[in-house]
C-alpha positions as CSV (number, residue, x, y, z in Angstrom):
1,X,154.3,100.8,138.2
2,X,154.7,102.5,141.3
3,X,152.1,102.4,144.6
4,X,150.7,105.8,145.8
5,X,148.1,106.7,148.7
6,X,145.8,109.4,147.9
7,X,143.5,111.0,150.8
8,X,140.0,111.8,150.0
9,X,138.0,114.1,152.4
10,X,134.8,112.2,153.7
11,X,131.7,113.3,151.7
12,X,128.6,113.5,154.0
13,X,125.6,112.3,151.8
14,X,123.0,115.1,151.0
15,X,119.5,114.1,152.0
16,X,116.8,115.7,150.6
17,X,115.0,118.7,152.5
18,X,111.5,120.2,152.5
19,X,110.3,123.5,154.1
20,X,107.0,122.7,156.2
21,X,104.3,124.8,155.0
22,X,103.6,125.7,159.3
23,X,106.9,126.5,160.2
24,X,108.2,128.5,157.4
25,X,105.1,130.5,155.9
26,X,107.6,133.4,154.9
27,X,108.5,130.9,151.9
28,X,105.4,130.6,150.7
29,X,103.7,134.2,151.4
30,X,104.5,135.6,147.8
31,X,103.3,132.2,145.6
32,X,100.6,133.0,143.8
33,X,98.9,131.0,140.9
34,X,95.9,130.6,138.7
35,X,93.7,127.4,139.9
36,X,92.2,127.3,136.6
37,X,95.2,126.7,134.8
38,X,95.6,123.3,133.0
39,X,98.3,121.6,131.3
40,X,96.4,120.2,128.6
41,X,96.7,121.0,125.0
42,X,93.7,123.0,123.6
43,X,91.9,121.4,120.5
44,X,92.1,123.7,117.6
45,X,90.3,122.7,114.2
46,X,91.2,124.7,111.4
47,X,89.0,123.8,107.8
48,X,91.6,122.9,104.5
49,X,90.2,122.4,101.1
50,X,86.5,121.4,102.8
51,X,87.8,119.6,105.4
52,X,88.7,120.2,109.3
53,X,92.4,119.3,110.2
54,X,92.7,119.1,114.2
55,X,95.5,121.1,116.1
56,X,96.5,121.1,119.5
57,X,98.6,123.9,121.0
58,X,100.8,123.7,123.9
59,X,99.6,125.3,127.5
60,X,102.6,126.5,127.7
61,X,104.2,127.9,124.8
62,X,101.1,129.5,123.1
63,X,102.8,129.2,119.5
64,X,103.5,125.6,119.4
65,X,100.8,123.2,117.9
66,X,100.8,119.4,117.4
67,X,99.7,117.9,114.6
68,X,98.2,114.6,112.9
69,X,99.5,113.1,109.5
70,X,97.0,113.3,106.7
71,X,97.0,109.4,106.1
72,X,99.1,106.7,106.7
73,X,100.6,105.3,103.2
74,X,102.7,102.5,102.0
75,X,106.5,104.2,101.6
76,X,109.1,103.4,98.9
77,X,112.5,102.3,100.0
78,X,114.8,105.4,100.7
79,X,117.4,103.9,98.5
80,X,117.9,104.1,95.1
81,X,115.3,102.2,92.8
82,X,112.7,103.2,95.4
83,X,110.6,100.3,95.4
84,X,107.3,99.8,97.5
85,X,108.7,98.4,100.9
86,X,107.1,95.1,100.7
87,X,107.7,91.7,100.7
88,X,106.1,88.5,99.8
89,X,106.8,85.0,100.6
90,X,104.6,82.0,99.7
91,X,104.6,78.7,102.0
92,X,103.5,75.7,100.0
93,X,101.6,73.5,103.1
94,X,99.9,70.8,100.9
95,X,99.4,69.3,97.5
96,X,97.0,72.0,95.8
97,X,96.5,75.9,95.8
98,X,94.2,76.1,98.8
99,X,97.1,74.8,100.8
100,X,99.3,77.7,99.6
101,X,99.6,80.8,102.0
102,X,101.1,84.0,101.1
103,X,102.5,86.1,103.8
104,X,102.7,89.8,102.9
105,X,105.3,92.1,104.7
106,X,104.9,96.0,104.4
107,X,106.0,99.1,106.2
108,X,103.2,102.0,106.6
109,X,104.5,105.9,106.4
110,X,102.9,109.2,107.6
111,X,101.9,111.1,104.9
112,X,101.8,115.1,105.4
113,X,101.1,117.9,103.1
114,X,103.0,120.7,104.0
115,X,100.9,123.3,102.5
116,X,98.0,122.5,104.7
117,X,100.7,123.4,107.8
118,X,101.5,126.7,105.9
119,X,98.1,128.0,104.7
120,X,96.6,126.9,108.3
121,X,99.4,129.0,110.2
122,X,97.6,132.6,109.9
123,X,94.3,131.1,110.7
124,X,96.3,129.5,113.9
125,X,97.6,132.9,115.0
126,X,94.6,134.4,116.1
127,X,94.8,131.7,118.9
128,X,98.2,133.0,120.1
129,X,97.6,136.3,122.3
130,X,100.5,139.0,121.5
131,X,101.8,138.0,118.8
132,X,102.6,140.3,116.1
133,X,102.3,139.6,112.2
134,X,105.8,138.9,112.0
135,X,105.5,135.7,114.7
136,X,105.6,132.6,113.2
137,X,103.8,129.4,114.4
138,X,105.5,126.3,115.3
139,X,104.6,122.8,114.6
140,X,105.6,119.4,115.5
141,X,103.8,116.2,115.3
142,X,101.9,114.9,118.1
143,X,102.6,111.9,120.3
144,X,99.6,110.2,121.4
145,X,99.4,107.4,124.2
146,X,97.6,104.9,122.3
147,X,97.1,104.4,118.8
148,X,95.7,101.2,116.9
149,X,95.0,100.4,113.6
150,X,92.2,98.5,112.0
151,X,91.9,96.9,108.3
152,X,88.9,95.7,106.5
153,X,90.2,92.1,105.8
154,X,88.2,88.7,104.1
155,X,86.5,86.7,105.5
156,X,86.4,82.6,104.9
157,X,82.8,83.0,103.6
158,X,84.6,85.7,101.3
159,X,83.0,88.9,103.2
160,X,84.8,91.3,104.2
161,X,85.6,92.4,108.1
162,X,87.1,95.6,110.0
163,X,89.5,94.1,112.4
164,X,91.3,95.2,114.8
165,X,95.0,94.5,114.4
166,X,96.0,95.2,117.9
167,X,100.0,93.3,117.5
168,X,100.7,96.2,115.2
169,X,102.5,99.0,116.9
170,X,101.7,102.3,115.5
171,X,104.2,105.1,115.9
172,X,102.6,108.5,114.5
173,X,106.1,109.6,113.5
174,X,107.5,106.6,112.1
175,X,104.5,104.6,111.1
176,X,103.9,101.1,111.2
177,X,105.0,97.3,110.3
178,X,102.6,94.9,109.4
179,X,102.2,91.2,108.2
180,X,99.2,89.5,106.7
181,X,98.9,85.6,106.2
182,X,96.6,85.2,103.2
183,X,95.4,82.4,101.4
184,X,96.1,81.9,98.0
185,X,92.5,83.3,96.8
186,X,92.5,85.7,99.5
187,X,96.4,87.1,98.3
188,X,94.8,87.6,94.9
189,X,92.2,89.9,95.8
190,X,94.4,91.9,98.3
191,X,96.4,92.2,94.6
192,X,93.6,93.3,92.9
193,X,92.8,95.8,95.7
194,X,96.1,97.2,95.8
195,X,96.0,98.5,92.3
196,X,92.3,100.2,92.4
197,X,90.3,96.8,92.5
198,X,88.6,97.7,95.7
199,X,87.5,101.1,97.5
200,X,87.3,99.2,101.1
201,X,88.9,96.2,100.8
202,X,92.5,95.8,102.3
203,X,92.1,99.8,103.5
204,X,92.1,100.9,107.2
205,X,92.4,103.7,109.8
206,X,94.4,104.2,112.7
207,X,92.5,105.3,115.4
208,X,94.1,107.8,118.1
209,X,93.0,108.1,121.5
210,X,93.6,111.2,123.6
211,X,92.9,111.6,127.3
212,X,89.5,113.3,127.7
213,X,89.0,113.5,123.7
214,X,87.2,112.4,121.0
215,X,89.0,109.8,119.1
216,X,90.9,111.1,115.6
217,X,90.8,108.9,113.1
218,X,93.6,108.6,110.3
219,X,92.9,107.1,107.1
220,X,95.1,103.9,105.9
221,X,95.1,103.4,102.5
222,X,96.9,100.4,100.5
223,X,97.5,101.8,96.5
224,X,100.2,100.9,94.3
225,X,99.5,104.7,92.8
226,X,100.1,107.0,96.1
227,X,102.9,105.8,98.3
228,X,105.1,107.6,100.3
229,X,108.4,108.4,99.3
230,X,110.8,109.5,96.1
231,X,110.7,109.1,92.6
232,X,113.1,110.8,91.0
233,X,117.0,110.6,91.3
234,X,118.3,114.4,90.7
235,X,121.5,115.7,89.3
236,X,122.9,118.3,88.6
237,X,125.8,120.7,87.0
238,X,126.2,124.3,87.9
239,X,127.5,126.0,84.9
240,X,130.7,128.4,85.6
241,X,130.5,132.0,85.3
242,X,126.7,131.5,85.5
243,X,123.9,131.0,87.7
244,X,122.2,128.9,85.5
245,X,122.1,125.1,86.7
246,X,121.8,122.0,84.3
247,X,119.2,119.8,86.1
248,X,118.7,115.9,85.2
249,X,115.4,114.1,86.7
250,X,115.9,110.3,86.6
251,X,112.8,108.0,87.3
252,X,114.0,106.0,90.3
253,X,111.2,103.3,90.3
254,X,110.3,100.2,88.4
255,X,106.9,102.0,87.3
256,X,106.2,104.4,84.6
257,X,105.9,108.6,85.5
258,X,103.7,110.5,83.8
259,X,104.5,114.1,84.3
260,X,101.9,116.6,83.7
261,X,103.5,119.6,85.0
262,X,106.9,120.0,86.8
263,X,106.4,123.4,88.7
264,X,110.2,124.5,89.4
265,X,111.3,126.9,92.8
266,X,114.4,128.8,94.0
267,X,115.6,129.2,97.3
268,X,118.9,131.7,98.3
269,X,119.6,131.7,102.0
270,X,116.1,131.2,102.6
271,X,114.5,133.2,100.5
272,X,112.5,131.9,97.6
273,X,113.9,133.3,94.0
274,X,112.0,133.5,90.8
275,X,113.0,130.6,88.2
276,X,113.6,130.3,84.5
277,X,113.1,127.1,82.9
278,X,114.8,126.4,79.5
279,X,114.2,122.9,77.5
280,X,111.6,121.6,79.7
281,X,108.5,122.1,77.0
282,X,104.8,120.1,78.1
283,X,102.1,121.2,76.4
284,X,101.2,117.7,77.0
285,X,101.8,115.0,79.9
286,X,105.2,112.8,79.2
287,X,105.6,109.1,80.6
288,X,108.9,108.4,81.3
289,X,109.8,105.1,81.5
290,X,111.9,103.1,84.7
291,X,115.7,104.8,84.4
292,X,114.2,107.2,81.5
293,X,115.6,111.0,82.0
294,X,114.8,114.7,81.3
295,X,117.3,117.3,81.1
296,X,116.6,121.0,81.1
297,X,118.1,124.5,82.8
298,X,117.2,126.2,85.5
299,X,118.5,130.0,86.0
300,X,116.9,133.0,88.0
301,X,114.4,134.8,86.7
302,X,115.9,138.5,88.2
303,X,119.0,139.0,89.4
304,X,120.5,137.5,93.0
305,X,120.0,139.2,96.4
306,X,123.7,138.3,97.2
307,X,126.6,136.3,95.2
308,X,125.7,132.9,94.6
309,X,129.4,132.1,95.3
310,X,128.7,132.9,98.9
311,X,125.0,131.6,99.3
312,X,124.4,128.9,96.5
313,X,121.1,128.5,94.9
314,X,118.3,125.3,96.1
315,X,116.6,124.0,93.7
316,X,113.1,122.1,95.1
317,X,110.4,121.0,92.6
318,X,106.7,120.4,93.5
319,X,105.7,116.8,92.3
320,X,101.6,117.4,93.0
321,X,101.6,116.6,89.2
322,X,103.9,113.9,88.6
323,X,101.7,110.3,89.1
324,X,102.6,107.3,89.1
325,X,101.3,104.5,86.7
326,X,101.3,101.4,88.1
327,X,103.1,98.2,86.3
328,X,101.6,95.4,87.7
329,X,104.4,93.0,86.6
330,X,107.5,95.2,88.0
331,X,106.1,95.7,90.8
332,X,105.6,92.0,91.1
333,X,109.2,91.3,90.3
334,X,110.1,93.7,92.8
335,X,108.1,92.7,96.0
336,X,108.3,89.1,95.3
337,X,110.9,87.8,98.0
338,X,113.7,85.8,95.9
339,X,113.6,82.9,98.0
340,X,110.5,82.0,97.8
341,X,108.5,79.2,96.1
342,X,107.1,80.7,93.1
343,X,105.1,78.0,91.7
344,X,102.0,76.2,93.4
345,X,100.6,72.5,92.6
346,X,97.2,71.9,90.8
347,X,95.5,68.3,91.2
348,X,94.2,67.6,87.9
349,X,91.9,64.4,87.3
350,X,92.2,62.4,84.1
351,X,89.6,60.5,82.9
352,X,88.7,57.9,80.0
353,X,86.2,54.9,79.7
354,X,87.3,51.5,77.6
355,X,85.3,51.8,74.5
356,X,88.3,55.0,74.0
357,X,90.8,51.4,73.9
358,X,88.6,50.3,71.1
359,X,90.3,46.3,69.9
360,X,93.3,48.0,68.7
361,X,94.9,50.0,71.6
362,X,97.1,48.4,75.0
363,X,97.9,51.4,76.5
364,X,97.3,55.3,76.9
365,X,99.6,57.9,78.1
366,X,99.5,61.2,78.8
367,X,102.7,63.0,79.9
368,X,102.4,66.6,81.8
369,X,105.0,69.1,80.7
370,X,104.6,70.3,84.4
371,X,104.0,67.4,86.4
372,X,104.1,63.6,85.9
373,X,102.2,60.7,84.2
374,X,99.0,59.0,83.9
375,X,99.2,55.7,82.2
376,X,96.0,53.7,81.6
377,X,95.8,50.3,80.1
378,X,92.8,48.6,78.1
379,X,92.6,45.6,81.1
380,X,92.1,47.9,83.7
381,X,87.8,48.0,85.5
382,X,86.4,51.1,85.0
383,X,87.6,52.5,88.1
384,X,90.8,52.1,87.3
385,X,90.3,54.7,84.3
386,X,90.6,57.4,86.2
387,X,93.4,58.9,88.0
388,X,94.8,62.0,89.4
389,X,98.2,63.9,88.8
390,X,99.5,67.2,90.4
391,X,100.5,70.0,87.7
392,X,102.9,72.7,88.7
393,X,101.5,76.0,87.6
394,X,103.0,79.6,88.0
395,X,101.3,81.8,91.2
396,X,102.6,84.7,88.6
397,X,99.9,83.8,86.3
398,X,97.3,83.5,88.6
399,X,98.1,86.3,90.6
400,X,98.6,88.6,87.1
401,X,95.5,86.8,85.3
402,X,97.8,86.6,82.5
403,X,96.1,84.8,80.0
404,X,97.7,81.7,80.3
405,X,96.4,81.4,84.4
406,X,95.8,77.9,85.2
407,X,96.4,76.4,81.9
408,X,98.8,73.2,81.4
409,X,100.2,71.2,78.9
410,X,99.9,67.3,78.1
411,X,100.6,65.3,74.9
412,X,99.2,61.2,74.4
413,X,100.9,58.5,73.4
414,X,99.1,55.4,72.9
415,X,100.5,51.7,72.4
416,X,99.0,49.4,69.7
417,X,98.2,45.7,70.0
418,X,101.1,45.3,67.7
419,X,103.4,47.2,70.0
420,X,103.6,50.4,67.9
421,X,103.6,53.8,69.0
422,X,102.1,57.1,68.1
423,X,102.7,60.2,69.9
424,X,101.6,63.6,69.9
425,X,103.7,65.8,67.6
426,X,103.0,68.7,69.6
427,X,101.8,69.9,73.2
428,X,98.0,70.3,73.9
429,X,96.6,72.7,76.3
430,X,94.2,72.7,78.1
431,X,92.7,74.8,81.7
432,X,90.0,72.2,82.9
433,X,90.8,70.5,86.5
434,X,89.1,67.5,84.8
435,X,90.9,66.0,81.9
436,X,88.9,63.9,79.9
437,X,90.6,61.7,77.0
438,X,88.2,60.6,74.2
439,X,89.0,59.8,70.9
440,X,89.5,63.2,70.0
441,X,92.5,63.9,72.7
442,X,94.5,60.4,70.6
443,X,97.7,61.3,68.4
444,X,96.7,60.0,64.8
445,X,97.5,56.6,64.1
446,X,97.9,54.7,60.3
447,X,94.5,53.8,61.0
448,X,92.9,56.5,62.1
């Protein structure tokens, strides 16, 4: 290393200078301006299939306009099988179902429809002075100052409230994250709802406020049916010496697709081409099935502008007809968080009286397949013949209303005066949060 000196001239800060209005009116004698002018956005309202869309164009550069999603949705993972993006995670906090919560994670997306951006654009123009039919409008979305959503959420009298949900930050580009702490009743109505069960219930709005304006109000809706985000995987093989492409559509969900029609466009350097379908036949709507595929060709209807070589084709579908049909158990298996409890406990009360003991029988058992045992002798008071055991039970089957919800097994064995024992053969079932064992519930015995 070696030790140099380097000289540096002395820099005189710069301070900040104004020209005083009184002494230097030569600087100011050729401003002129408009006292009228504002720098707020004008409110433009444009009507789309029967119903008024805001816009609100710049004060500055006439052709620009902000604009409002449609609704906010629930949105599908981006990646690849594009699940809803929620979670849920129960908490067991006591001995029986009431005690169980179920916390419900879930990301909110803007949802847009583009053609309502392109068929409002002429009616825009005529609010843009000098521009020609050629001009184009420009959009971009609008950033409010304050935006808040509200949910119509249960109540513990089981009505139903619009609350506020002021901890949630609402982002009109990004949307929203959200987490709901629901009792184990109140979970399986917000399931319900989410599959077409309810019209209000566990639906919102976000409202946005806007200095000096009338709030806007965006819909929030909560359906397992309309979410934001893809469905299909897409591949695809462009044949040589040809400009026909080989297209594969994959459904990328855990739910069924029902595909009614499957409108196909072109594109070349921007400019939209005529398309010819080959092998892609639906006189009637197709499911396909989780991972199920269709394959078909795609070519130009008329022959290319310019070489595809040089400007390769773009192939876009419109999916206004493909719908989703909801699978209530894959989506379950999907959202359900892996590490969480997935059972809840059920206090059941057993009950029997002595005369059941009758002068032959000691003792009584009945064994839960999914909990423990009850054990009643013949020397026992009466109060002593009743007694209560917690049953493990599925929240799958409740949640689902599968037809086995809430139902356990048992068997009986009972112990003779003799010391003999007879046992159930097979498992009894039963749904009924009070057991009671008569002489009917009592394996056979040589006797009886």
């Amino acid at each position: 290393f070696r030790e140099i000196t380097i000289a540096v001239d002395a820099l005189t800060p710069r301070q900040p200078f104004v020209f005083p209005p009184d002494l230097y009116r030569y600087v100011f004698a050729g401003i002129t301006g408009n006292p009228q002018q504002t720098f707020k956005p004008d409110l433009r309202q444009v009507s789309w299939q029967g119903q008024f869309y805001s816009y609100y164009q710049d004060p500055a550069h006439r052709q620009l306009f902000y604009y409002l999603p449609d609704s906010f949705k629930l949105v599908r993972r981006p990646e690849a099988p594009h699940h809803p993006m929620m979670s849920i995670q129960f908490i067991p906090t006591g001995d029986a179902n009431e005690d169980t919560l179920a916390v419900v994670e879930y990301w909110a997306f803007p949802a847009l429809e583009l053609k309502r951006l392109e068929e409002s654009a002429n009616e825009l123009k005529k609010f843009v002075p000098n521009l020609d039919a050629e001009g184009t409008i420009e959009f971009q979305p609008l950033l409010a100052g304050e935006a808040q959503l509200t949910m119509h959420l249960p109540q513990a009298d089981g009505s139903q409230l619009n609350q506020a949900r002021p901890e949630v930050m609402v982002d009109l580009r990004t949307g929203f994250r959200d987490s709901l702490t629901l009792s184990l009743k109140d979970f399986q109505r917000f399931y319900d709802a989410i599959f077409g069960g309810s019209s209000v219930l566990f639906q919102g709005a976000v409202n946005v406020t806007l200095p000096d304006r009338s709030a806007e109000v965006i819909p929030f809706t909560v359906q397992m049916d309309d979410l934001v985000g893809d469905l299909l995987s897409y591949e695809e093989v462009r044949m040589p010496d040809s400009d026909s492409i080989q297209a594969t559509l994959i459904n990328a969900i855990e739910s069924p697709l029902q595909i009614n029609h499957l409108p196909v466009i072109l594109y070349q350097d921007g400019q939209r081409i005529p398309a010819q379908v080959e092998g892609l036949d639906l006189p009637s709507p197709i499911i396909l099935k989780p991972g199920e595929s269709i394959r078909f060709t795609v070519k130009p209807a008329t022959a290319l502008p310019k070489p595809a070589a040089e400007f390769p084709i773009e192939v876009l579908f419109e999916l206004d007809q493909v719908q989703v049909v909801p699978d209530k158990e894959a989506i379950w298996d999907a959202i359900l968080r892996p590490d969480t409890p997935a059972e809840y406990q059920r206090a059941i009360t057993v009950k029997t009286f002595k005369e059941v003991f009758g002068n032959r029988l000691t003792v009584i058992s009945i064994d839960f397949r999914q909990g423990g045992t009850v054990d009643f002798i013949q020397s026992a008071t009466s109060e002593k013949l009743e007694s209560e055991v917690a049953v493990v039970t599925p929240i799958r089957n409740l949640v689902l209303r599968t037809a086995d919800q809430g139902a356990y097994d048992y068997r009986v064995l009972v112990i003779r005066n003799d010391g003999q024992k007879f046992e159930d053969a097979d498992w009894r079932t039963d749904v009924r949060e009070s057991l009671w064992i008569t002489n009917a519930e009592l394996p056979a015995t040589e006797d009886r």
